[in-house]
N, C-alpha and C positions, 0 to 999 in steps of 0.2 A: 690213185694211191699205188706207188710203185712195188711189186709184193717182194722186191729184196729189203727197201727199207721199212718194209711191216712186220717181215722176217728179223731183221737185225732187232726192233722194237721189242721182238719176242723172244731173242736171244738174251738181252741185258737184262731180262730179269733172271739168268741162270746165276748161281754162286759163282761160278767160276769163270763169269765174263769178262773182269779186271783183270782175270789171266791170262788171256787169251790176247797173243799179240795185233796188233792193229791190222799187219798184212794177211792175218791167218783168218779173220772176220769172214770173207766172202767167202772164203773155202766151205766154213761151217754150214751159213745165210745158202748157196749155191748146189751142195752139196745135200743137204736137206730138201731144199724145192725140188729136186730133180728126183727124191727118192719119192716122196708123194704123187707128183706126177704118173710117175711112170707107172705105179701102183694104181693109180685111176687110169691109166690108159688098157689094163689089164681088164676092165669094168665097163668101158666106155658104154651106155645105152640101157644100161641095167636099174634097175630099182632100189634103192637104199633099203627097203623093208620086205624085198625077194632077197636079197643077200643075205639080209638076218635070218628069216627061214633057212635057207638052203646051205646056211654055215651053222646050223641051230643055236643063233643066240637069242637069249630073251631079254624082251622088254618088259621091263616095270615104273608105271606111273607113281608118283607122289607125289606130296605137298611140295612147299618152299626148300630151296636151298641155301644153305649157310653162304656169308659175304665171305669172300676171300682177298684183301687190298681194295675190296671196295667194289668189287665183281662179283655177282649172284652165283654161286656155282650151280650152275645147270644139270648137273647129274656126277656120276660117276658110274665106274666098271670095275667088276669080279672077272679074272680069270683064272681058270684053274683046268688040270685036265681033267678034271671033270666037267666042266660047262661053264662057257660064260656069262654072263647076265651084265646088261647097261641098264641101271636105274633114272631113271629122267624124273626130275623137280618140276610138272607143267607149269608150278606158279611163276617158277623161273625163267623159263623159257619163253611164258608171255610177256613178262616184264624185259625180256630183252629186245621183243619184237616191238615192245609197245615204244620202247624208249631208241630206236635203233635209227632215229631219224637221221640222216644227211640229204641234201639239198633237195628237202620236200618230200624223198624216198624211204620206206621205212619197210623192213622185213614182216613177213604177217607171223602169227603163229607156228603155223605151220614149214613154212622154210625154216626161221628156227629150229624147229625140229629136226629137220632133215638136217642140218649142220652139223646139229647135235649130235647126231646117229651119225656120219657119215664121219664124223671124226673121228669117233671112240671105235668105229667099224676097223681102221686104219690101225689102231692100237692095237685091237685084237686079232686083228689078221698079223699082224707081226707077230705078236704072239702063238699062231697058233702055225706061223712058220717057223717057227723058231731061229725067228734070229732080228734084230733091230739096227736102225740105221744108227744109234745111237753108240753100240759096238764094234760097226763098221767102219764109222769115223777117228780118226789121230787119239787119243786122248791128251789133256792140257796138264801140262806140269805145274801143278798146286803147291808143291813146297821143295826147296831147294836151299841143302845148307852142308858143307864140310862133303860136299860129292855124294851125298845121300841125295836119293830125285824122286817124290812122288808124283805120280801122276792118277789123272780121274776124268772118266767119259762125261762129256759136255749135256744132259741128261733133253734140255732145252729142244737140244735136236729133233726130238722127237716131237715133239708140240709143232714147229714148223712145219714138220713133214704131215703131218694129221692135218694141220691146216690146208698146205697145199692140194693135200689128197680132195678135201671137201671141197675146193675151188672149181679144183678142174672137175669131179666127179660131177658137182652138181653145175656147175658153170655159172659158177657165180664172180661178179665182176671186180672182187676185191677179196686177200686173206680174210679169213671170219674173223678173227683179232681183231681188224678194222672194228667191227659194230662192237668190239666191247668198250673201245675208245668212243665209240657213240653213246653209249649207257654214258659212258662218264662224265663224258659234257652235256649232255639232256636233262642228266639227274644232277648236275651242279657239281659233282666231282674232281671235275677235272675245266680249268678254261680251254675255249678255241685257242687262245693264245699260249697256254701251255704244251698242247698237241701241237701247233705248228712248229712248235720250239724242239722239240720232240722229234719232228720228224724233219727237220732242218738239222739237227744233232747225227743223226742218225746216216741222213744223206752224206753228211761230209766225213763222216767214221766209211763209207762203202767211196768215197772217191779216190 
């Protein structure tokens, strides 16, 4: 699975995707992977849960997390200059492992986790540099009428780059996005034939 067109995949679900011109797609998709990266390359060898310490963020375990489009949300993050905190749902994160199957290959528990953390680590390190790639990037002119121009930063960006970030951080051999599109089709969700469709869509929007 190619991670520009799993990145675009996770582009189109931004609001302001339809706004964004067709040749200006890879900028966003390219732009983003390259900010994740590079931000794990900052880390290469290090531990997902010696970072947490040594940035003092805390973890907190709970129950299930709420479906979001049909996606178990696996946790969420507090940041503030006071401290941050990532709450992790483990019910959630097993059921991702559990259902995360592709060709016989399935995540255990525990790398879920470490996704999980390694993502939201990305958030909140941006955060606690103060500044996001999200900011960095063009923003998209969202309404246009009598020479009045609004524009608004592509927010998506950011989720690609977190993704990237846990890729390469943890060396895993596909965007983690990929395995939510596994949930979908394991759990009836979504058909193979609709993902293929999907990311056939997707390929010829990056050509």
């Amino acid at each position: 699975m190619d991670d520009r067109v799993l990145a675009l995949c996770e582009l189109s679900n931004d609001l302001l995707f339809r706004k964004i011109p067709e040749d200006r797609l890879a900028y966003y998709v390219d732009s983003s992977l390259e900010a994740g990266r590079s931000t794990a390359a900052l880390f290469r060898g290090r531990d997902i849960r010696e970072l947490y310490r040594q940035n003092h963020i805390e973890i907190r375990y709970t129950g299930s997390g709420k479906q979001n489009y049909g996606v178990i949300l696996r946790g969420q993050s507090a940041m503030s200059k006071a401290g941050c905190r990532v709450e992790v749902y483990w019910d959630s994160i097993a059921a991702l492992a559990s259902h995360s199957v592709w060709e016989g290959q399935s995540l255990t528990a525990e790398q879920a986790l470490d996704i999980h953390l390694a993502h939201e680590f990305f958030h909140i390190w941006e955060f606690q540099q103060g500044r996001s790639i999200v900011d960095a990037l063009e923003p998209v002119t969202r309404f246009q009428l009598l020479g009045i121009k609004k524009a608004a930063h592509v927010r998506r960006c950011e989720e690609i780059a977190a993704h990237a970030f846990a890729k390469a951080f943890l060396g895993l051999p596909y965007l983690p996005n990929f395995y939510d599109y596994c949930y979908l089709i394991t759990t009836g969700k979504m058909t193979p034939e609709a993902f293929q469709a999907l990311m056939g869509k997707m390929t010829a929007l990056l050509s």
